[in-house]
Phi, psi and omega in degrees: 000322169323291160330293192295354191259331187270359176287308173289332177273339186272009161301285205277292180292325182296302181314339185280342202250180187280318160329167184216087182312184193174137205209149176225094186293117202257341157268274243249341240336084174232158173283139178264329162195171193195125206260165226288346195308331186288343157310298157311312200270337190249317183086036148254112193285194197289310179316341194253338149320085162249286179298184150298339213249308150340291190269338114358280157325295183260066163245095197326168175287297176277012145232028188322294181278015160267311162327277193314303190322310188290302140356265198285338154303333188271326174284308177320322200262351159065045148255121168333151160201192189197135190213140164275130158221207151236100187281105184329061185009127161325316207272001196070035163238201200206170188200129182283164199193143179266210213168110151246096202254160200219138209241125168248101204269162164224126172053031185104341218247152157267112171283317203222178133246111157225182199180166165237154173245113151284135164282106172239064184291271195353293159329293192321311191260027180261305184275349160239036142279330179286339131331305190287305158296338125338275235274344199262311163277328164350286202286327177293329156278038179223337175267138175293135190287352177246317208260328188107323176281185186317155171245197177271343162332299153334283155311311169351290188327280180319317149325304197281301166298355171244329164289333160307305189274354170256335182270007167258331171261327173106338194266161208277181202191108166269135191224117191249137168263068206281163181191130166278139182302106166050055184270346171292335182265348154296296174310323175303322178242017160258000206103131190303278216308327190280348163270297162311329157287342172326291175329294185311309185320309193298290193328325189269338182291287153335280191321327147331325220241322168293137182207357177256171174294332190266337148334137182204127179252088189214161182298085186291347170133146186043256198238028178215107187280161172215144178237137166224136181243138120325107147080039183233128206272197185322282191304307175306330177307289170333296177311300205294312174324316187297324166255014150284295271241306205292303163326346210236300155320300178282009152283342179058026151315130156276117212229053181320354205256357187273159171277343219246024178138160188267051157210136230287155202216166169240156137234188188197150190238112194250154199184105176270121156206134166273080206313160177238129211275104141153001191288173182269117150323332192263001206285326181295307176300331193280325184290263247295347183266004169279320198278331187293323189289341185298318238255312194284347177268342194263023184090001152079174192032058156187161159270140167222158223222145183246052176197153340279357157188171190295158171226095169307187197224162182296174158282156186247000000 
């Protein structure tokens, strides 16, 4: 009689905590029991747990088979485990719920599972709002802090990675290297803020121009921009240059302070390779920054390009 008053009070405390107990009879793997609490968290009442197949079923899809798999590989081998999912409603929605199982071996063998299921919706959604701000400062260190676009980290990336993959694939890798014309002598006589919106101005212009996804447009430092184009050859490169320099020209900034016009103007240094296995990464920045100081001794607001020698570009 004893036994049976101390089975209802342990009984009794199990059903009072939030956890939600539970037991599985591992030869037949029907539930032996399932506490009454998964109703409030699933709206399944206790009767419709009758198998494992049950508790399978109402298991998201994408994490159904990783779930069982783990489950049942751990139970067999009679380890402890844990496992997160998402669990199936009544009502068709889902609540994430953790699983803590426990293996009750005889002689070697595994007889039961038993274990408790938590609800951690909460949790999930305390870590992925916290994942969601990761990712959201990520993406805020990959940008530039004035203009918005790529900064140069960014680019790093990018490079070492489209030079990995063209040098794998064979195709050329375009690089246009931009520099506004006598932006020191802008700040001086229009001013920093009015030189920082100079920038933005340039940046939103540029930025445009760039139009495929695999394209990447970003602030290489101070008044100098770099577009890397991927799997993109000479001549295209050279247009799109010509149409960063035209763009720029259709802001109609006024630049008094300039030689090469009364308006802000770029000029660019453009640079094609097709990488090679031992070649340098950096060869591609050192031609197109090469070809830009070339493009500023030929009178600036023009591009020069580094085959088979530079080609300025007219004057507009």
């Amino acid at each position: 009689m004893a036994m049976k008053d101390d089975e209802v009070v342990y009984k009794t405390l199990l059903e009072s905590t939030k956890a939600i107990p539970w037991k599985i009879n591992w030869e037949t793997l029907e539930f032996e029991y399932i506490g009454p609490q998964i109703e409030a968290l699933l709206g399944w009442t206790q009767e419709s747990w009758a198998t494992a197949q049950d508790w399978i079923d109402r298991i998201h899809e994408d994490e159904r088979e990783q779930t069982a798999n783990l489950c049942i590989s751990q139970s067999k081998e009679g380890i402890d485990h844990e496992a997160d999912y998402r669990a199936l409603t009544a009502d068709g929605n889902y609540v994430w719920v953790r699983d803590v199982v426990h293996v009750i071996r005889e002689n070697g063998e595994t007889k039961a599972l038993v274990g408790f299921m938590f609800d951690i919706s909460e949790r999930k959604k305390m870590e992925q709002e916290l994942q969601e701000a990761n990712r959201k400062l990520e993406a805020l260190s990959y940008r530039d802090g004035l203009t918005g676009i790529a900064n140069r980290r960014l680019y790093d990336q990018t490079l070492e990675r489209e030079w990995n993959r063209a040098l794998r694939n064979g195709t050329p890798l375009s690089l246009v290297i931009v520099d506004i014309d006598h932006f020191k002598d802008y700040n001086d006589q229009c001013g920093h803020l009015q030189g920082d919106q100079c920038l933005i101005q340039v940046a939103g212009a540029l930025g445009g121009v760039a139009c495929r996804a695999s394209d990447l447009f970003a602030r290489y430092g101070g008044e100098e921009f770099a577009l890397l184009l991927p799997d993109t050859g000479r001549e295209a490169a050279r247009d799109i240059a010509e149409r960063c320099r035209r763009k720029v020209l259709d802001l109609a900034i006024l630049h008094p302070a300039s030689s090469a016009g009364n308006m802000v103007t770029i000029s660019a240094g453009v640079a094609c390779i097709t990488p090679e296995e031992g070649g340098d990464i950096s060869q591609l920045f050192e031609v197109a920054d090469r070809m830009l100081y070339q493009a500023k001794r030929n009178g600036r607001n023009r591009i020069a390009c580094s085959w088979p020698q530079a080609v300025p570009s007219s004057l507009a």
